[in-house]
C-alpha positions as semicolon CSV with decimal commas, in nm:
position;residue;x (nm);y (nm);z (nm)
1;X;-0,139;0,640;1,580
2;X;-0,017;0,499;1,885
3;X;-0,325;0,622;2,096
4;X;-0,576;0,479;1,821
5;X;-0,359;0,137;1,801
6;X;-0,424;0,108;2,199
7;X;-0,757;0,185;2,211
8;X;-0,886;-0,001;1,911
9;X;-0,679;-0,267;2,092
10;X;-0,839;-0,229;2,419
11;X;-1,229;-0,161;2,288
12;X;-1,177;-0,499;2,066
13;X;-1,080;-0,688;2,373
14;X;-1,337;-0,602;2,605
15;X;-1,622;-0,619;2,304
16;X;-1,682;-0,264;2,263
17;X;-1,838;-0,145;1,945
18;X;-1,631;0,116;1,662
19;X;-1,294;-0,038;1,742
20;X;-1,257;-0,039;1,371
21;X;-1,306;0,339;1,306
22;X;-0,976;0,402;1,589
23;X;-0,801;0,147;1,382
24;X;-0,859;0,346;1,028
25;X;-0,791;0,681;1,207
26;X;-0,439;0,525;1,304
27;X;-0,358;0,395;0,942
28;X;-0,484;0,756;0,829
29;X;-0,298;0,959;1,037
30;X;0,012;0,732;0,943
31;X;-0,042;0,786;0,552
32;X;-0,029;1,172;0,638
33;X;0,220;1,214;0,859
34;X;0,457;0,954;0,791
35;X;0,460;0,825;1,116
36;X;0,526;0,387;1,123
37;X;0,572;0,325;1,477
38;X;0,253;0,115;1,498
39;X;0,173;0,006;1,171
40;X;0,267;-0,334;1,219
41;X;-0,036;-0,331;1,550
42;X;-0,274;-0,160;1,353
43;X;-0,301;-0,390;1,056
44;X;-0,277;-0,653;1,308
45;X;-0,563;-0,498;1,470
46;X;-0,728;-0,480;1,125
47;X;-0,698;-0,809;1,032
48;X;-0,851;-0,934;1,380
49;X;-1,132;-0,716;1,352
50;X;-1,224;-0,862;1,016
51;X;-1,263;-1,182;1,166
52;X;-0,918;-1,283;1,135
53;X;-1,028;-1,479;0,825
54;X;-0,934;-1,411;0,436
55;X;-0,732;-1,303;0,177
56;X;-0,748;-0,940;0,367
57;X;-0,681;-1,022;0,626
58;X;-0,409;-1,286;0,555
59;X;-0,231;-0,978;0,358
60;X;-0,268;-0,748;0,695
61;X;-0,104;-0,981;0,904
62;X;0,142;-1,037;0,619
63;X;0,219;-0,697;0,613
64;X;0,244;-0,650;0,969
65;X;0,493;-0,957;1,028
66;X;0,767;-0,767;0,764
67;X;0,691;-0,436;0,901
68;X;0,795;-0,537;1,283
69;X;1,037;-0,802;1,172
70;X;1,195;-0,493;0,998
71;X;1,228;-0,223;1,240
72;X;1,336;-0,520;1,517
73;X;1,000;-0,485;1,693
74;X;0,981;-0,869;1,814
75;X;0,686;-0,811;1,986
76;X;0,466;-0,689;1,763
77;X;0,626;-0,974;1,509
78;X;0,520;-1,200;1,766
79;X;0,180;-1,071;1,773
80;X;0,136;-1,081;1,396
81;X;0,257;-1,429;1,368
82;X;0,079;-1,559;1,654
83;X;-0,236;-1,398;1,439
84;X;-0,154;-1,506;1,092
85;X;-0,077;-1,868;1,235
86;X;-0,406;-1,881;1,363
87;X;-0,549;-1,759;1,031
88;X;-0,294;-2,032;0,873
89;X;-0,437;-2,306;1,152
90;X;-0,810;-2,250;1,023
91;X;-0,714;-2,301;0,690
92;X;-0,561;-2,638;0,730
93;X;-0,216;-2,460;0,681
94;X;-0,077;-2,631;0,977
95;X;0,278;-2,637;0,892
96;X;0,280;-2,280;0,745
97;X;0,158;-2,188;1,119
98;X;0,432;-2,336;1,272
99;X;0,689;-2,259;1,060
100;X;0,544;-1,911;1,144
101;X;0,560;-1,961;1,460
102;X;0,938;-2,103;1,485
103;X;1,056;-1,827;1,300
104;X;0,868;-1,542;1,537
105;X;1,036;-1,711;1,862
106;X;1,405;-1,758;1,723
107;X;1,578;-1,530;1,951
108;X;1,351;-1,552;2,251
109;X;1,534;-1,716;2,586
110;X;1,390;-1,742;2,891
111;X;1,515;-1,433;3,039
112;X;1,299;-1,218;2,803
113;X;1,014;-1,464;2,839
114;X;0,945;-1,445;3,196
C-alpha cells in the first residue's frame, strides 16, 4: 500500500489521470493483508481526490486523523487535519478548522519544524 499511497500521491499532484484507481488498490490490498501503515494517507488521498468536499469525504479525513493520531504518525495527522480543516473552512466551520488545526500542531517545536 505504501507504493500505491505514493504514487496516487504523486500522479494527483502533478494532474495525472487514474490517481484514484492506485488509491483503491492501496485500501484493497490493506483489507487483505492486514497491512495499516498508510491508511491514514490513503483515505487522505481519497478524500482529496473527491474534491475534498462532502460527507465522504469529511468521514475519510475523519478517519484518517484517528488512524495517524493513533499509531503516533504526526505527520500524516498533520496532513489529515490540514485537509479536513480545509474541508471545515469551505463549510463556514471556521472554528472547527482551527481547533483542528491547534490540536494537529500541539507537540510541534521548532526543532522538528525546520
Amino acid at each position: 500500500s505504501a507504493y500505491c499511497a505514493i504514487l496516487a500521491d504523486q500522479m494527483m499532484r502533478h494532474g495525472v489521470p487514474g490517481a484514484r484507481a492506485f488509491v483503491d488498490a492501496g485500501l484493497d490490498y490493506r483489507a487483505r493483508s492486514g497491512e495499516s501503515h498508510y491508511d491514514a494517507e490513503l483515505l487522505r488521498l481519497r478524500a482529496e481526490l473527491a474534491g475534498g468536499r462532502g460527507a465522504a469525504a469529511e468521514a475519510d479525513l475523519k478517519e484518517a486523523v484517528a488512524l495517524a493520531r493513533g499509531r503516533g504518525a504526526r505527520r500524516d495527522a498533520l496532513a489529515a487535519s490540514l485537509s479536513l480543516a480545509r474541508l471545515l473552512h469551505g463549510d463556514g466551520r471556521d472554528e472547527e478548522a482551527r481547533t483542528l488545526l491547534a490540536e494537529a500542531c500541539t507537540g510541534f517545536d521548532d526543532e522538528e519544524a525546520a
